[in-house]
N, C-alpha and C positions, 0 to 999 in steps of 0.2 A: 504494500500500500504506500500511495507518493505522501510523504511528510507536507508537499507544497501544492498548492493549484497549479496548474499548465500553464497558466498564462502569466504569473508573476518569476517563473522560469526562466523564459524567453531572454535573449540576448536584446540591447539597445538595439533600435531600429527592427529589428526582429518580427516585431504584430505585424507590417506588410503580407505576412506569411498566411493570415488569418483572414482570408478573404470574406467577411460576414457578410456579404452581399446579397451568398446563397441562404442565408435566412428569409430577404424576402419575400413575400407574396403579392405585394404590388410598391409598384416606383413612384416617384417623383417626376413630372414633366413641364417643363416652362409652356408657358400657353401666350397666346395673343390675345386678347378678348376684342370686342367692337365697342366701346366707351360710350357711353348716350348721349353725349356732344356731338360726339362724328356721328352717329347715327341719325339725330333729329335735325343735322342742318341740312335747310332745302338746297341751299350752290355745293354741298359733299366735300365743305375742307376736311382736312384730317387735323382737325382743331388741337388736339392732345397731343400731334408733334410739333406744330408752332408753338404750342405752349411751352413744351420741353426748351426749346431753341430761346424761347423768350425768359422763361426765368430763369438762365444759366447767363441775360446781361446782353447772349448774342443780338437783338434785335436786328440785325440785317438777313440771319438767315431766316429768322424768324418770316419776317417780311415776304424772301424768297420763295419760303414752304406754302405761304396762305396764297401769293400768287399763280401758284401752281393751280388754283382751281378756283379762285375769286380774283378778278383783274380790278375791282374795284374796294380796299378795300376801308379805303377813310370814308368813303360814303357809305357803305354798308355798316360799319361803325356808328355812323349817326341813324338810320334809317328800318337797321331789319329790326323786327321784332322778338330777336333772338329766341329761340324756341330750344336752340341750345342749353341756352339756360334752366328753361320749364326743365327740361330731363337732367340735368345735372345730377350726380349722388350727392355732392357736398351739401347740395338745400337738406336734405335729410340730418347735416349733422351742426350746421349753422346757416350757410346762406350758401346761394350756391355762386362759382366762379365767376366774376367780371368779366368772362369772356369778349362781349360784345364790346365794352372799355379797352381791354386790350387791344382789342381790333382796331380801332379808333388809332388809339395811339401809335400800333404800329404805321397805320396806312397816311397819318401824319407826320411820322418821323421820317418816312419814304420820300412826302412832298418838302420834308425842310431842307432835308439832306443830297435830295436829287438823286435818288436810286431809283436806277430805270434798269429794263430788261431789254433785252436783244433778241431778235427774230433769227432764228434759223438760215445757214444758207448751205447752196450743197457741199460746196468745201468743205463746212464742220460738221459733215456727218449725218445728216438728217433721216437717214435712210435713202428703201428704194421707191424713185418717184413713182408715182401711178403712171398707169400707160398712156403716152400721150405729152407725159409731163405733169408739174403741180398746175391745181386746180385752180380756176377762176370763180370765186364767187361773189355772189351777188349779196346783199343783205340789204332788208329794205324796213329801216327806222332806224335809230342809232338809240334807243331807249336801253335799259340793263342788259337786257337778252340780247338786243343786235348790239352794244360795247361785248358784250362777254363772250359773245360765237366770233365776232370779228376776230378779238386777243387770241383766242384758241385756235381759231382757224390758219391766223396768220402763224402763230410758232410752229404751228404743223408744215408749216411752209407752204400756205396757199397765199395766190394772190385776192385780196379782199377789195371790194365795193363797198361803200354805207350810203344809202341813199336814204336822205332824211328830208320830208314835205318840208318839217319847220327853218325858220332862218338860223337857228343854232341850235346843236345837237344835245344828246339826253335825254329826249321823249318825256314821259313823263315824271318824272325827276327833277327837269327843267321847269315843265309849266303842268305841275299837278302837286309837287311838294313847296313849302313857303322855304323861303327865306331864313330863318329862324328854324327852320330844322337843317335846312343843308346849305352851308354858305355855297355863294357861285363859284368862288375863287379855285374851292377844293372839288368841287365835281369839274372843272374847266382842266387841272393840272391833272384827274386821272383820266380826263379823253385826252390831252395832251400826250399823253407818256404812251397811250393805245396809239393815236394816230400816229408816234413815231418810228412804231414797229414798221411803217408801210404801209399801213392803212387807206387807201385812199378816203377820203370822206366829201359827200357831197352833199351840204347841208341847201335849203331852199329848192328841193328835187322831187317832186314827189312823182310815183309812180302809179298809173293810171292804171295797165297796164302790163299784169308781170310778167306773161309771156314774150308780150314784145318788148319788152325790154330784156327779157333773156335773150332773144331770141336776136334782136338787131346789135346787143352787145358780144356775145359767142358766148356767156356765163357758161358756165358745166354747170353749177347748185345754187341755188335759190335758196334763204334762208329770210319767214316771213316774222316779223319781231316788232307789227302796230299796236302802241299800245294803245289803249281804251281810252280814248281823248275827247270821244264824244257824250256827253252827259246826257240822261234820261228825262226826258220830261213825261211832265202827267197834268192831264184835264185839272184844271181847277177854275172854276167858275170866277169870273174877275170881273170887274168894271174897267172903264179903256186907262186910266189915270194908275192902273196898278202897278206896280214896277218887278216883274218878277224877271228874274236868269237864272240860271245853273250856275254849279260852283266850281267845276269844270272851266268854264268860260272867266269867271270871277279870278283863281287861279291863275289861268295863266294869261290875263291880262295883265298882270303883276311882272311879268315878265316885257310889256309895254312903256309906252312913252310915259305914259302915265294912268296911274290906279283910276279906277270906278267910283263915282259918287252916290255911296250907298244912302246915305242919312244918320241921323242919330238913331234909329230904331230899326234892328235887324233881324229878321226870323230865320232859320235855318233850318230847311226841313229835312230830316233825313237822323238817320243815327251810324253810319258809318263814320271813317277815321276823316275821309272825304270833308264831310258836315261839319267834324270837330274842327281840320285846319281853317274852314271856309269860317267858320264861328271866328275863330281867333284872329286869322286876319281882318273880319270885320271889325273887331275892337282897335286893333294897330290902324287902320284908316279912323277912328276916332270915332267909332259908335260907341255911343255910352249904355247902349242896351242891346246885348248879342244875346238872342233865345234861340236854341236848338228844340224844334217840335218833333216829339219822334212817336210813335203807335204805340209801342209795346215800353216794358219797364229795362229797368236799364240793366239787369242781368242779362238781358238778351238783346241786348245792344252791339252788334257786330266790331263796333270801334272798340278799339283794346282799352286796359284801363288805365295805362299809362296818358294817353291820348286826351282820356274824360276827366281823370283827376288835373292835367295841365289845366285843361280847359275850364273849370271848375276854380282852381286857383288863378284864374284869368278874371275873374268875373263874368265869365258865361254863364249865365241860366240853364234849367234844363225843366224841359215841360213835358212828362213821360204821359202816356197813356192817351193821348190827344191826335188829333187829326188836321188839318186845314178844309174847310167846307168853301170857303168863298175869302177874296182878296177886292178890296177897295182900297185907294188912295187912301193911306197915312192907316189904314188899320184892319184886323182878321178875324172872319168867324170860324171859333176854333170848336170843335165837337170834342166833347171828352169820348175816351173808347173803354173797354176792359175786354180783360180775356177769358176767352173760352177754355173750356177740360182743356180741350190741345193745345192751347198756348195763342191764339188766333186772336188779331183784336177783334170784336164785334162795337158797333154803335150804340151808345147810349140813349141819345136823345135828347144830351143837355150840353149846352154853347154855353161861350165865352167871346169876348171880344177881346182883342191881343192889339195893342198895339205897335206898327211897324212900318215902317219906311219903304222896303221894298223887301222881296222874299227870297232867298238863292235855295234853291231846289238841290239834293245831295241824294237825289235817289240811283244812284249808281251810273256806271258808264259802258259803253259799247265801243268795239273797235268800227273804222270804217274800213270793208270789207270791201267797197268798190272794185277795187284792181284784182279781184278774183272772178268777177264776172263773166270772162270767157273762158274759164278752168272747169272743164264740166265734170272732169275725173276725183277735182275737189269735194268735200261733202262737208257743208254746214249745218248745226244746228244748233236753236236758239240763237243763233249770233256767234257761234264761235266753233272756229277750224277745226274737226276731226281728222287725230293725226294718228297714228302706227305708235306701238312704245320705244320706237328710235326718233319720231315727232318727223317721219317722211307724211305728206296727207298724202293723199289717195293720186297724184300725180308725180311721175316718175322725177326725182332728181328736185323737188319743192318741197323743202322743210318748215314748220313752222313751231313759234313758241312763244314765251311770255303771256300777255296776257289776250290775246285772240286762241287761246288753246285753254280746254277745259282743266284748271287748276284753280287753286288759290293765288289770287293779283295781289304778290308783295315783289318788292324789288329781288327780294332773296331769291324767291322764286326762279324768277325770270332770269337770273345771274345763272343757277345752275340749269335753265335751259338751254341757254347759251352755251354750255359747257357739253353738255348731252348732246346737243343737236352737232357741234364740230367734231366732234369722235365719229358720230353715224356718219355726217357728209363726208371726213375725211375717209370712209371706210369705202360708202359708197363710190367715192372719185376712185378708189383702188379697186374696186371690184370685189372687195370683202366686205364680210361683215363684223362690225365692232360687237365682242364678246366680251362684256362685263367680268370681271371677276370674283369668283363666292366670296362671301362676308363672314368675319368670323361671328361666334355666339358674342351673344351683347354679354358684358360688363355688369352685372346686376350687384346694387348694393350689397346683398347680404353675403359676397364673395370675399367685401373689402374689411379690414383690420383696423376698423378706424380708432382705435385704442392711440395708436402711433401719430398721428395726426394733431397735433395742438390745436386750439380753441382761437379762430383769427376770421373774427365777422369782417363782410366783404366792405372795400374802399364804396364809397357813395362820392358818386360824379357830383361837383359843383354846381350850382344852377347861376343864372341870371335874378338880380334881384326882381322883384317884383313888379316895381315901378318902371324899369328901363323894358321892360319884357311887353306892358301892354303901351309904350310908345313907341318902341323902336323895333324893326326885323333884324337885329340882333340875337347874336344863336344864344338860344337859352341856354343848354344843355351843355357845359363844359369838358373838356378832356382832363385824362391823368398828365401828372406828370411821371417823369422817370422814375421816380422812387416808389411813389403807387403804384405803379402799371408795373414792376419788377416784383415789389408784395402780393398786386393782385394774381400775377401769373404764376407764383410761389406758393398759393393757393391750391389749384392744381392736384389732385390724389393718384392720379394717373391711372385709372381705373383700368385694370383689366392687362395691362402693361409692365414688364418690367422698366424700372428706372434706378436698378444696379443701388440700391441702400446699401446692401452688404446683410441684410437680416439674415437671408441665408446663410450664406457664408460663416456669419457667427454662431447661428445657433445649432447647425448640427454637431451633433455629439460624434460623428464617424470623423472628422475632415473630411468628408466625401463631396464637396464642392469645391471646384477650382473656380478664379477669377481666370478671364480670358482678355482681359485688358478693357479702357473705356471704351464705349458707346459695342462694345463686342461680347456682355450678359456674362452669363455664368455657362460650365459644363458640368455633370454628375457623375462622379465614378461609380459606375454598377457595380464593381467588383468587391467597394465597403457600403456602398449605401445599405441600409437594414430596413427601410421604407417605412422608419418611425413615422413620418408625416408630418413632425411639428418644422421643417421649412413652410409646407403649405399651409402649416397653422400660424405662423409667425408673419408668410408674406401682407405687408401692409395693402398691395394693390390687388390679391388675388388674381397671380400671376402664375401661379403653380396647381398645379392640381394632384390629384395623387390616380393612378389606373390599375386596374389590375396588372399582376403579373400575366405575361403568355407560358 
């Protein structure tokens, strides 16, 4: 009988000997997960490796990585409705990521610093061109969608078109968003930086006509990107002295020699986000009374709530459950409404007089579809292009997207239309077809360690005071600076992802993880790993998982 155990036996260095690996019955495996940021954005950044790039201080690659699938991105900073954020995990453990701030910031450091990108040419390697050579295409609006296919079109190395009706580009951007949400300055410097890839752009153009305009130019692809510029009107019974427009028209007159004479007393009908800026710029022209009239209550108010509370701390009124019945000079018969089981307004039967100067209508908008009119292969309905899930419509080598295609109309949108629709054309010009690639499993909270995580509520963006916000078209809404936008991206949990802590590495009990250098993860040696599991218990991002053994 041994006086000693086997194993305190052993010579120094010796345990290598003792392979405990064959104890296992299942291993340890690094995984990629899909992070609910990159999953919920509609333009498909890979949000959570700009982030990486950004709290590590790099802000240029950062910048690089988000351009890769958003050419826009100090305007989309000020304008999407970040939905990124809705899905975020960190809301779950305090607030969730500043992402959308980030973005700002990066896509402003871009325009202070003069970081531009380079288009493709065949000496750097571009690949093999399609046959025939690179493609000509045509793009008809310069709004998100036609900037975004443009940008992507062209690094792919096509030659691009932008043909835009209006006198200056942006679509509705330009003459559907105020002032005070998106300075000119900064939406001017990121069509600058697109028109300098090559871009042709031909603003004051419009196209009657798509065919013959493909067709007397020699286009290969057509990519259709009108946005909805035309506002809705509705019967409403008036006297001749009434002063009613659309807020559509009210908008982007603003973009004119000079604003509209609304009066001091303004009604807004409508409860879209539309209504809300139309509200607010009526107070900046100097109405002392902006009422927005909407049917239904304000949970079910389509405009977001960022949008209603502005407008709200504007001194806009809000008059929910109400209708407009009749418009006379200087004032409104208003019918109160309520709703039905299903949520429906029905009429009351009891009025009000409102008073009001003139009425801007915000009941929604339609694209003008004209220049499809000899497309008979096209198929519309309701008012908007039916297209394929590569966004070709029903005529060979004619793409369309943004907001004449059946989606949600935010700019995000229509960015990553623009992004969708250049992969297909670029596939199509080749004669192939563009094949997406699988996505991994999403990222799901209760994968993540958030023990490891400290306690660090999100920076809140600056605003414009008060007083200067209903005088002036002054951007309310302020940016980070450096030191915020590096905390807020330091935020970050990295869900679903390694980002090399080292937990592993410390906590196994075998050594059985090597480091394989930065930004190059870890390796496992199977031959000591014993498949205790507490790596995968300890990873902060649930980034490991544990499998059976084979």
């Amino acid at each position: 009988m041994k006086e000693k155990p086997f194993a305190i036996t052993l010579d120094v260095g010796s345990s290598l000997a003792n392979r405990t690996g064959a104890w296992r019955t299942e291993r340890p495996e690094y995984v990629d997960r899909m992070p609910p940021c990159n999953q919920a954005c509609p333009a498909g950044e890979n949000i959570q490796q700009w982030l990486f790039h950004a709290e590590s201080g790099d802000y240029e690659s950062a910048w690089r990585q988000l351009m890769r699938d958003n050419p826009l991105p100090a305007v989309m900073g000020r304008v999407c409705y970040h939905p990124c954020e809705t899905a975020c995990n960190r809301v779950q453990v305090d607030n969730a990521v500043g992402i959308n701030s980030i973005e700002r910031f990066l896509g402003d450091e871009a325009i202070k610093r003069g970081w531009t990108i380079e288009a493709p040419s065949v000496s750097s390697g571009m690949g093999v061109p399609p046959a025939g050579g690179w493609g000509s295409v045509l793009v008809v609006g310069s709004g998100p969608a036609g900037l975004s296919a443009a940008c992507h079109l062209r690094l792919l190395g096509h030659e691009v078109t932008i043909r835009e009706a209006q006198e200056k580009p942006g679509g509705m951007m330009r003459y559907g968003i105020p002032r005070y949400r998106l300075p000119r300055e900064v939406l001017d410097a990121e069509i600058a930086r697109i028109e300098a890839l090559g871009v042709t752009l031909e603003p004051g153009t419009k196209v009657d006509d798509v065919l013959a305009a493909q067709r007397e130019d020699g286009f290969d692809a057509v990519f259709l990107a009108v946005g909805a510029g035309i506002g809705k009107r509705a019967y409403i019974p008036a006297g001749d002295s009434a002063r009613i427009l659309d807020a559509v028209s009210l908008l982007g007159s603003m973009e004119g020699e000079g604003p509209p004479l609304l009066g001091r007393r303004v009604a807004v009908y409508g409860g879209g986000n539309t209504a809300m800026d139309a509200a607010r710029t009526a107070r900046r022209l100097g109405a002392t009374e902006a009422v927005v009239v909407y049917r239904r209550t304000r949970d079910r108010m389509p405009a977001h709530d960022i949008e209603v509370e502005e407008a709200l701390e504007e001194g806009v009124r809000m008059k929910w459950l109400s209708t407009i019945k009749h418009a006379d000079e200087g004032r409104l018969t208003i019918e109160r409404m309520k709703l039905d089981e299903s949520g429906f307004p029905q009429p009351t039967g009891e009025f009000e007089e409102l008073q009001a100067d003139s009425v801007v209508l915000a009941l929604g908008q339609d694209s003008d579809l004209s220049l499809l009119r000899d497309v008979p292969e096209l198929a519309v309905d309701h008012g908007m292009v039916q297209v394929a899930e590569g966004l070709m419509t029903g005529r060979q080598g004619i793409f369309a997207g943004g907001d004449m295609v059946p989606a949600e109309r935010t700019v995000t949108v229509a960015v990553g239309h623009g992004k969708k629709a250049a992969r297909h054309i670029d596939a199509y010009l080749r004669g192939t077809a563009n094949e997406p690639g699988g996505k991994h499993a999403p990222a799901t909270f209760d994968r993540l360690n958030t023990w490891y995580y400290s306690d660090a509520p999100a920076t809140v963006r600056p605003r414009l005071e008060l007083a200067r916000r209903v005088s002036t078209f002054d951007e309310v809404v302020e940016g980070l600076d450096e030191s915020t936008a590096l905390f807020e991206a330091r935020r970050c949990m990295s869900c679903g992802n390694c980002f090399e802590c080292d937990n592993c590495y410390s906590v196994c009990p075998d050594n059985a993880i090597t480091k394989l250098g930065p930004g190059r993860g870890f390796a496992i040696d199977l031959d000591y790993c014993k498949g205790c599991g507490l790596c995968a218990a300890e990873c902060p991002s649930g980034a490991i998982e544990m499998v059976p053994e084979e």
